[in-house]
C-alpha positions as a Markdown table, in Angstrom:
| # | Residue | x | y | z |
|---|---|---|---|---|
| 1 | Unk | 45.4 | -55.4 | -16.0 |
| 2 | Unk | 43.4 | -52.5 | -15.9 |
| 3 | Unk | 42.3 | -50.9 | -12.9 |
| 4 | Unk | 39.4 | -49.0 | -11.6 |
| 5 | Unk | 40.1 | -45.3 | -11.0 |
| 6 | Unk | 39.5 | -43.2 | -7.9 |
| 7 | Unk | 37.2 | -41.2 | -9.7 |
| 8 | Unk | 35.0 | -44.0 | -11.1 |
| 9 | Unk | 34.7 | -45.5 | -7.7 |
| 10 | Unk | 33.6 | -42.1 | -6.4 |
| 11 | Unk | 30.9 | -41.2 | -9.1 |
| 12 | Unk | 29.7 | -45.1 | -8.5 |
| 13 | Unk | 29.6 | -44.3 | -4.9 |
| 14 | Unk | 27.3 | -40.9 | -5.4 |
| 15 | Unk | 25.4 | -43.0 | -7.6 |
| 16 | Unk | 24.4 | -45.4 | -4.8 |
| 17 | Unk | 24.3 | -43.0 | -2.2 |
| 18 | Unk | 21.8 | -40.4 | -4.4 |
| 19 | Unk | 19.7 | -42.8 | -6.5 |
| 20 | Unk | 20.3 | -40.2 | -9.2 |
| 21 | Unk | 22.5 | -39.6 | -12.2 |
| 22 | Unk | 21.7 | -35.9 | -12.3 |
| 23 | Unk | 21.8 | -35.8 | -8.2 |
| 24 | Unk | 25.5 | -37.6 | -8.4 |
| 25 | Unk | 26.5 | -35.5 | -10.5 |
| 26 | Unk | 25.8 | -32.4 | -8.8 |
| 27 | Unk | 27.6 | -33.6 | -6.1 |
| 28 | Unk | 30.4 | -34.2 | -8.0 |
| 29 | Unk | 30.8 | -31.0 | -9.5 |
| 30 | Unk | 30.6 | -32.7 | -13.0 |
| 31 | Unk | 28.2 | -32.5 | -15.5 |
| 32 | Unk | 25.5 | -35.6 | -15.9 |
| 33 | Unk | 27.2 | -37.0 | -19.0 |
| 34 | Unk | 31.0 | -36.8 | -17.7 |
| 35 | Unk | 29.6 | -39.1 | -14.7 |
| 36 | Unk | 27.7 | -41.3 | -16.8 |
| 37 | Unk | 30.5 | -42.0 | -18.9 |
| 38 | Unk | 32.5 | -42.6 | -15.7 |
| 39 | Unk | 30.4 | -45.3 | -14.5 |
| 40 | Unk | 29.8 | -46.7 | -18.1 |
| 41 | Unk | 34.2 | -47.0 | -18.2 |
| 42 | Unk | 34.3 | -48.3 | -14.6 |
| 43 | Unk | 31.5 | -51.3 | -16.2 |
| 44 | Unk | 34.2 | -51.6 | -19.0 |
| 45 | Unk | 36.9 | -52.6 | -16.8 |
| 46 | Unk | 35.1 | -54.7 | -14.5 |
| 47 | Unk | 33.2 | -56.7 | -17.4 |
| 48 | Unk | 29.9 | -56.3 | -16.1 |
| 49 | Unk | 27.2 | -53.9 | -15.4 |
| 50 | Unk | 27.1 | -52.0 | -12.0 |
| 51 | Unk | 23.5 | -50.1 | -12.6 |
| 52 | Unk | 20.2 | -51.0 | -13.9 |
| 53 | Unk | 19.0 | -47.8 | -15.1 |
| 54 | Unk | 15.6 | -47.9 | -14.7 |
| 55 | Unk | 12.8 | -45.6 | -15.3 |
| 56 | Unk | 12.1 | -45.3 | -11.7 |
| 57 | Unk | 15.9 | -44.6 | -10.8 |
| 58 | Unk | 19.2 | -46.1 | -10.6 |
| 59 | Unk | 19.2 | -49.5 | -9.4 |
| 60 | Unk | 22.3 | -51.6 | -8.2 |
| 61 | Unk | 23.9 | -55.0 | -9.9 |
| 62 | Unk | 24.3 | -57.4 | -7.9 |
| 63 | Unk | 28.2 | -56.6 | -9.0 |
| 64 | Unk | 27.3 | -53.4 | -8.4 |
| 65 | Unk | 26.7 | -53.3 | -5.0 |
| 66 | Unk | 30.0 | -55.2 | -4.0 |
| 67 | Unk | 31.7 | -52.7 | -6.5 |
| 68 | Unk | 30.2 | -50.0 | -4.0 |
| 69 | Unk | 31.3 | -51.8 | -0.7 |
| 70 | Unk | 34.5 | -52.5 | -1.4 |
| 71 | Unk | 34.8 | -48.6 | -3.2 |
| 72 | Unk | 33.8 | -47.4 | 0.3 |
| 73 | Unk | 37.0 | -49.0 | 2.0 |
| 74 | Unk | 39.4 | -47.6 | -0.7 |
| 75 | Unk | 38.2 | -43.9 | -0.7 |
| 76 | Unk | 38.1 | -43.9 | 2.6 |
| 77 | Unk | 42.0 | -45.0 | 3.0 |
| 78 | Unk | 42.5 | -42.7 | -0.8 |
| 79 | Unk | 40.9 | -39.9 | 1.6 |
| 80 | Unk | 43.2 | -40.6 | 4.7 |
| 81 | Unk | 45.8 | -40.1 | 2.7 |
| 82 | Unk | 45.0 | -36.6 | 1.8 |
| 83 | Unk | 44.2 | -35.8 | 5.4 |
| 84 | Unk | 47.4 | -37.4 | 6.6 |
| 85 | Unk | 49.6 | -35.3 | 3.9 |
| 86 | Unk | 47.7 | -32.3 | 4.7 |
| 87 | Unk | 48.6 | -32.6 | 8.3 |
| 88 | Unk | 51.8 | -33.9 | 7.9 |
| 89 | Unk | 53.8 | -32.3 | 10.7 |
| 90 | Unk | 50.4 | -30.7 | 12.2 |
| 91 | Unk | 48.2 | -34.4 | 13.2 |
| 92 | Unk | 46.6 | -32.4 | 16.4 |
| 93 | Unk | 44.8 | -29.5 | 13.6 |
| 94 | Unk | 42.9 | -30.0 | 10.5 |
| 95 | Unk | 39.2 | -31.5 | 10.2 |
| 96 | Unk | 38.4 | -34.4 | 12.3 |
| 97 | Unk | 34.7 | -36.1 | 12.2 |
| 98 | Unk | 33.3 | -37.1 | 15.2 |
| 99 | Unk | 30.1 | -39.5 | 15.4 |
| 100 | Unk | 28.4 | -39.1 | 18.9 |
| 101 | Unk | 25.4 | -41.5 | 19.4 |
| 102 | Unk | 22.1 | -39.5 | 21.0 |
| 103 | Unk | 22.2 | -41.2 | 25.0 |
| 104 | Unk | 26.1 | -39.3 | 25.3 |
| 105 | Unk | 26.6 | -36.4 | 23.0 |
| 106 | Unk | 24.0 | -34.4 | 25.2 |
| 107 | Unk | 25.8 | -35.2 | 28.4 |
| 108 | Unk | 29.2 | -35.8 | 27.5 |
| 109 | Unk | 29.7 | -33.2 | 24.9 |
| 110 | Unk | 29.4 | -30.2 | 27.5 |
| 111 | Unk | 32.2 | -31.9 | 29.5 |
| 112 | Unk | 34.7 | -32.7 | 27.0 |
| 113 | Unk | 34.5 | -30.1 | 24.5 |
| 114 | Unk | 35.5 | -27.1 | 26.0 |
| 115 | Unk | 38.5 | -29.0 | 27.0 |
| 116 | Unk | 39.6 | -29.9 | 24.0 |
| 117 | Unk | 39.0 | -26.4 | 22.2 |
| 118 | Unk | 41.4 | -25.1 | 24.9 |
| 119 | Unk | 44.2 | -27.9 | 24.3 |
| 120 | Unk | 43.9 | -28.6 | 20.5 |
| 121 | Unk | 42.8 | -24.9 | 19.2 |
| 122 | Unk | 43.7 | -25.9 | 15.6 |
| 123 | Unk | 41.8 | -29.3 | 15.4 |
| 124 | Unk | 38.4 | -28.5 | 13.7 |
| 125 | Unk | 36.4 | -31.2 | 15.2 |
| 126 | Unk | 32.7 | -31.6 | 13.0 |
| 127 | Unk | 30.1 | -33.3 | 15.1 |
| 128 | Unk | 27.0 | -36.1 | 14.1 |
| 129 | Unk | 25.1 | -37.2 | 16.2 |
| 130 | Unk | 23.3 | -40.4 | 15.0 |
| 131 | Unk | 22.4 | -44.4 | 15.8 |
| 132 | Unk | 25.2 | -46.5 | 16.2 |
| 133 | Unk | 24.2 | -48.8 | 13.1 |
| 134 | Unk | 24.7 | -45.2 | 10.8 |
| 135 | Unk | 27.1 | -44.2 | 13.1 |
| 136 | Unk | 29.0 | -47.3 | 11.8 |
| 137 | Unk | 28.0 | -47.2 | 8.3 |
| 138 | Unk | 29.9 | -43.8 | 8.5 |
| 139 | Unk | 33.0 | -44.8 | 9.5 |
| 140 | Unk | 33.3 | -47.7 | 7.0 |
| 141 | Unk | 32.3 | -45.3 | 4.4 |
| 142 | Unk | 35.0 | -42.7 | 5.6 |
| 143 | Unk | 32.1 | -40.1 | 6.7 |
| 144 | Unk | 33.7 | -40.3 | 9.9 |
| 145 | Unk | 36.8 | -40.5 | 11.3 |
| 146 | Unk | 35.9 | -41.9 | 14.8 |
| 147 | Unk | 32.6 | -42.0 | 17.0 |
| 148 | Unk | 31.8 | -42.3 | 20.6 |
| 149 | Unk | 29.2 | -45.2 | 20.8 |
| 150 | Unk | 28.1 | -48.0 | 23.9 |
| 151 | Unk | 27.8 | -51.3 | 21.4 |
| 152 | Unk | 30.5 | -53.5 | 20.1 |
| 153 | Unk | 30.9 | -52.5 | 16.2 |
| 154 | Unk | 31.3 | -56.5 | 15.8 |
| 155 | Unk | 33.2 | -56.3 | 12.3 |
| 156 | Unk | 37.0 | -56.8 | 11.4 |
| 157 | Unk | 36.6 | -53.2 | 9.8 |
| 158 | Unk | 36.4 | -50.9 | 12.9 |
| 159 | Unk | 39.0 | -51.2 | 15.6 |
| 160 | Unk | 37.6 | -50.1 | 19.1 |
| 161 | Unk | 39.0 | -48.5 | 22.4 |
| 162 | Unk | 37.2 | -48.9 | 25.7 |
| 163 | Unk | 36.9 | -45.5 | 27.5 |
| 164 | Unk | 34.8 | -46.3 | 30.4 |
| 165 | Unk | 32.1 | -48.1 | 32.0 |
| 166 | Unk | 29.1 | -46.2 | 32.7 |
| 167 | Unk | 26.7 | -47.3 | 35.2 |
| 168 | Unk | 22.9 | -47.2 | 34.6 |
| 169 | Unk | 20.5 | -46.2 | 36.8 |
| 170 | Unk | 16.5 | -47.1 | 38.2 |
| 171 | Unk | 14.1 | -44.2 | 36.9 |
| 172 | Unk | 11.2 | -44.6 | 39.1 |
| 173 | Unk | 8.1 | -42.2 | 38.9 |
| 174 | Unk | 7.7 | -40.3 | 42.6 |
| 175 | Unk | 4.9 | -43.2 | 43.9 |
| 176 | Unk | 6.2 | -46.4 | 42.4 |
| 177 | Unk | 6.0 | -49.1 | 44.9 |
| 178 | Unk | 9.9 | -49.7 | 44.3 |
| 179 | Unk | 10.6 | -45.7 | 44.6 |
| 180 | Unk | 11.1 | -46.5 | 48.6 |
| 181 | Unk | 13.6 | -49.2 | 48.2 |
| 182 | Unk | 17.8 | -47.8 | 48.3 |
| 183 | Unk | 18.8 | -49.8 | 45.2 |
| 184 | Unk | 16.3 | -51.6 | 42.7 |
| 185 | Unk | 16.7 | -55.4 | 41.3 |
| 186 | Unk | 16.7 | -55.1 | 37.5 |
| 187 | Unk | 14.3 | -58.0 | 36.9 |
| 188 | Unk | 11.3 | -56.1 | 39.0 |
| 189 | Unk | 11.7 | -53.1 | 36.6 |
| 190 | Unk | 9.9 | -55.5 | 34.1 |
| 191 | Unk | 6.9 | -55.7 | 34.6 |
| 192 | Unk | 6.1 | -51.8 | 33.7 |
| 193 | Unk | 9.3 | -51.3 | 31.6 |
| 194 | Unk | 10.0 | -48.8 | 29.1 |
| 195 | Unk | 12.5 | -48.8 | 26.3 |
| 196 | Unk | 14.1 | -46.4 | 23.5 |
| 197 | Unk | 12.4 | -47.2 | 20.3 |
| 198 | Unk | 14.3 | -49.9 | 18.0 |
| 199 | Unk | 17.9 | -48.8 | 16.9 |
| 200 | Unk | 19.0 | -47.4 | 20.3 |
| 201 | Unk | 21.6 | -49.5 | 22.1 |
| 202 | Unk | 20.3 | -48.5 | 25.2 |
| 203 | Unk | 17.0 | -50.0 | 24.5 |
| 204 | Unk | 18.9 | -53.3 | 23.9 |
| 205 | Unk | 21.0 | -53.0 | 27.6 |
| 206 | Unk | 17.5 | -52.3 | 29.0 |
| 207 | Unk | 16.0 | -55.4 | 27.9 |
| 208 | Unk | 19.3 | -57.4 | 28.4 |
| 209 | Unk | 19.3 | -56.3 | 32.1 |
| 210 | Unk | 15.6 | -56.5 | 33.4 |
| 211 | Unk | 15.5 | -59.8 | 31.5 |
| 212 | Unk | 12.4 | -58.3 | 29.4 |
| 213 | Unk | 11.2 | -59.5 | 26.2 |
| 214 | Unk | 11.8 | -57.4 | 23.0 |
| 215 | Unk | 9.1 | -55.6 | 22.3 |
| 216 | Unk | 7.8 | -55.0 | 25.7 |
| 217 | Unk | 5.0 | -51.7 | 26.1 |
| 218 | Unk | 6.3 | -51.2 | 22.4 |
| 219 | Unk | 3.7 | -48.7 | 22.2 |
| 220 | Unk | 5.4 | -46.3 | 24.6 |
| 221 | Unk | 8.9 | -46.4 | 22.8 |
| 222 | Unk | 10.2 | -43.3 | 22.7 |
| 223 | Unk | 12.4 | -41.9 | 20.0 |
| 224 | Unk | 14.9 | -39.6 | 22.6 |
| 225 | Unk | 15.7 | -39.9 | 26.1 |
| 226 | Unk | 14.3 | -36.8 | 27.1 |
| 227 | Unk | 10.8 | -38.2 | 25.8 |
| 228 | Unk | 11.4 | -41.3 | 28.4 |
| 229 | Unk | 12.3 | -39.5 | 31.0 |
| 230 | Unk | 9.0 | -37.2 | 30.9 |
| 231 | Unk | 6.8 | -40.5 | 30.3 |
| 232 | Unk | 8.5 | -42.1 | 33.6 |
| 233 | Unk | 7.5 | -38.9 | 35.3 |
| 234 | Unk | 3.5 | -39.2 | 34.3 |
| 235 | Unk | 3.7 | -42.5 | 35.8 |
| 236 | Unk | 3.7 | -44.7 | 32.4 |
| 237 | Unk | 6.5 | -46.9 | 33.6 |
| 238 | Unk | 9.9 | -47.3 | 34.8 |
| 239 | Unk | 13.2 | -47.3 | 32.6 |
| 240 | Unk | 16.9 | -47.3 | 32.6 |
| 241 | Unk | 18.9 | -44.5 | 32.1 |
| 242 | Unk | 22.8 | -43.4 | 32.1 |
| 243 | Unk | 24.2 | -42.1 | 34.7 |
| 244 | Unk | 25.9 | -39.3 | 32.7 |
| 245 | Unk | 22.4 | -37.8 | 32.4 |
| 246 | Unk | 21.1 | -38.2 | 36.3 |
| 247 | Unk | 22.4 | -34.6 | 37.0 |
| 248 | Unk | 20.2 | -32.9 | 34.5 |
| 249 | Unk | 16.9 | -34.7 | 36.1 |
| 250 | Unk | 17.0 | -33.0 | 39.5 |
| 251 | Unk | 13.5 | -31.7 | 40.0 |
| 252 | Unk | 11.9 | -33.5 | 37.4 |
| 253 | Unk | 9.4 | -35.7 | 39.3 |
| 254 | Unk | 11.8 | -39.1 | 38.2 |
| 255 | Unk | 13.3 | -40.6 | 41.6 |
| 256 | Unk | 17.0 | -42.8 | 40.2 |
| 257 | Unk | 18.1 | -45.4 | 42.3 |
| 258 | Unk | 21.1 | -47.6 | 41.9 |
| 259 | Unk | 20.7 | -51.1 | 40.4 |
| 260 | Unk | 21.7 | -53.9 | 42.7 |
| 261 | Unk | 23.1 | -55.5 | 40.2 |
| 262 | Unk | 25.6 | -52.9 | 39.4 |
| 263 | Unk | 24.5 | -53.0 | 35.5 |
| 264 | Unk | 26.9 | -50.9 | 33.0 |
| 265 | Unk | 27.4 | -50.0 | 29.5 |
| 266 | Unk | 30.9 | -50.1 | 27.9 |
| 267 | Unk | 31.6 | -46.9 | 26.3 |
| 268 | Unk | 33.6 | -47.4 | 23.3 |
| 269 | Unk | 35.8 | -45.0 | 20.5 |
| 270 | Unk | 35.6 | -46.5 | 17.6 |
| 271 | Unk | 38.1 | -45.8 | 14.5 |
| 272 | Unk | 39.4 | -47.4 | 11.1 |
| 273 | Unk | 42.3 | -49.3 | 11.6 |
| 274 | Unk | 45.3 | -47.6 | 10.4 |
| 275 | Unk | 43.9 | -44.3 | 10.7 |
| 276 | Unk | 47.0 | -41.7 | 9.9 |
| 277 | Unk | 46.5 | -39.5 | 12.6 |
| 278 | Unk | 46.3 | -41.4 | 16.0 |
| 279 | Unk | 47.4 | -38.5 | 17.6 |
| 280 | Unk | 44.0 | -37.0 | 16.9 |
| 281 | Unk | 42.6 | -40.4 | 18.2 |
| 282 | Unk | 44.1 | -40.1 | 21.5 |
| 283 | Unk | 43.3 | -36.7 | 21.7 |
| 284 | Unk | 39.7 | -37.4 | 22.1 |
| 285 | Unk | 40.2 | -40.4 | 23.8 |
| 286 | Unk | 42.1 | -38.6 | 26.8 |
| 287 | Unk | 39.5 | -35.3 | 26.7 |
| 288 | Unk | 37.1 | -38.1 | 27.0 |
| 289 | Unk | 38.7 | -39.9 | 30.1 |
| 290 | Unk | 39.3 | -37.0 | 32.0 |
| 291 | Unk | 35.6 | -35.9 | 31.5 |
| 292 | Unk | 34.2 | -38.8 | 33.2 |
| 293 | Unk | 34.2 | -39.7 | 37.2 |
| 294 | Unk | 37.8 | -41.0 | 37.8 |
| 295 | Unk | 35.8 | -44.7 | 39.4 |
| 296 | Unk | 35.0 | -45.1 | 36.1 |
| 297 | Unk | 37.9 | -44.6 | 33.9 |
| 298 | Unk | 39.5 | -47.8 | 32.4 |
């Protein structure tokens, strides 16, 4: 039976990814018509059409769009391979591709990476910094290698390691009737709440732990942290923030309090399974661990 090449699974993957036969192709490093033939064999061998090529763009099949999903999984472990070989004998040097999601890479990054420059000088470490949901997407699409995030990944794809449990902390403005308490119930943050806008876990763990509704002062979502933080301190509302970034709001007219309810988030790495360099993996995992307040460390 014939197969599907690497190659045609990678031009049908540009295709998706660019919406363009000319765009694909650039990325390729292929002329147009070498790529359009590609994806016109790779329809040949799977007895059915994978594009609709429309006037407006390229459009997906149906079979088209599982031919892509499933391509994503077997360039990503075609691409291990190469980076496993490559290494071979080396697995602490090389390129490794590290997702960060927005609420840690700020506060985390400063802590860990000098650390691991010093240990691992010949690992190249490439950095996003993105929403866990692309974040995700990445990995399964072998973007990334690994990324730091504070959800569950809830899919059979990803394998996950628990790094530590970071406690989240009462931002009060100065005059807040609950600024003059020691510790704060999460339910009485409610009533003036505000959130991360939609695609942040930590919006989520707000609502979860004041027991808000979604949606709650949605027109005061804010898009960073940093953008919360100065709305708490003009007195539009309270919020919820790590505790890895309470250091950096000394003097910022935000009083933090402790919750009484001793809410966390679970900070996770999260990795393919099978990934051929777990030495890499535990690399980051330790710089990680010893980065963080030794109560918290798992």
């Amino acid at each position: 039976m014939l197969l599907p090449t690497l190659r045609q699974l990678q031009y049908l993957k540009l295709l998706a990814e660019h919406g363009s036969f000319s765009r694909a192709a650039e990325v390729a490093h292929v002329t147009q018509p070498t790529l359009s033939a590609g994806v016109q064999e790779l329809e040949k061998v799977l007895g059915a059409p994978v594009v609709d090529r429309a006037r407006s763009g390229v459009i997906l099949t149906p079979v088209g769009e599982e031919a892509v999903r499933r391509a994503q999984a077997i360039l990503a472990q075609a691409e291990d391979l190469v980076q496993a070989a490559r290494s071979s004998g080396r697995p602490l040097s090389g390129r490794f591709r590290l997702g960060v999601i927005p609420t840690i890479a700020p506060y985390m990054l400063p802590k860990a990476l000098p650390a691991l420059r010093t240990q691992f000088p010949q690992l190249r470490l490439f950095l996003r910094e993105d929403l866990t949901g692309k974040l995700v997407s990445g990995l399964k699409a072998g973007a990334l290698d690994a990324a730091l995030i504070a959800s569950p990944t809830l899919t059979h794809e990803l394998t996950e390691t628990v790094l530590f449990h970071e406690p989240l902390l009462a931002a009060l403005p100065p005059n807040h009737a609950l600024a003059g308490q020691t510790s704060v119930e999460e339910s009485s943050l409610s009533p003036d709440l505000l959130v991360m806008a939609d695609g942040h876990c930590l919006a989520n763990h707000t609502l979860a732990a004041c027991g808000a509704k979604a949606g709650l002062q949605s027109a005061m979502q804010a898009a960073t942290l940093e953008t919360l933080v100065n709305l708490v301190a003009a007195g539009y509302g309270t919020t919820l923030i790590p505790a890895l970034a309470a250091p950096g709001l000394k003097n910022r007219g935000v009083e933090l309090r402790p919750l009484t309810q001793n809410t966390t988030r679970t900070i996770r790495l999260a990795s393919r399974p099978g990934f051929p360099r777990p030495q890499a993996l535990r690399a980051i995992e330790k710089t990680v661990r010893r980065a963080i307040p030794p109560p918290w460390r798992q």
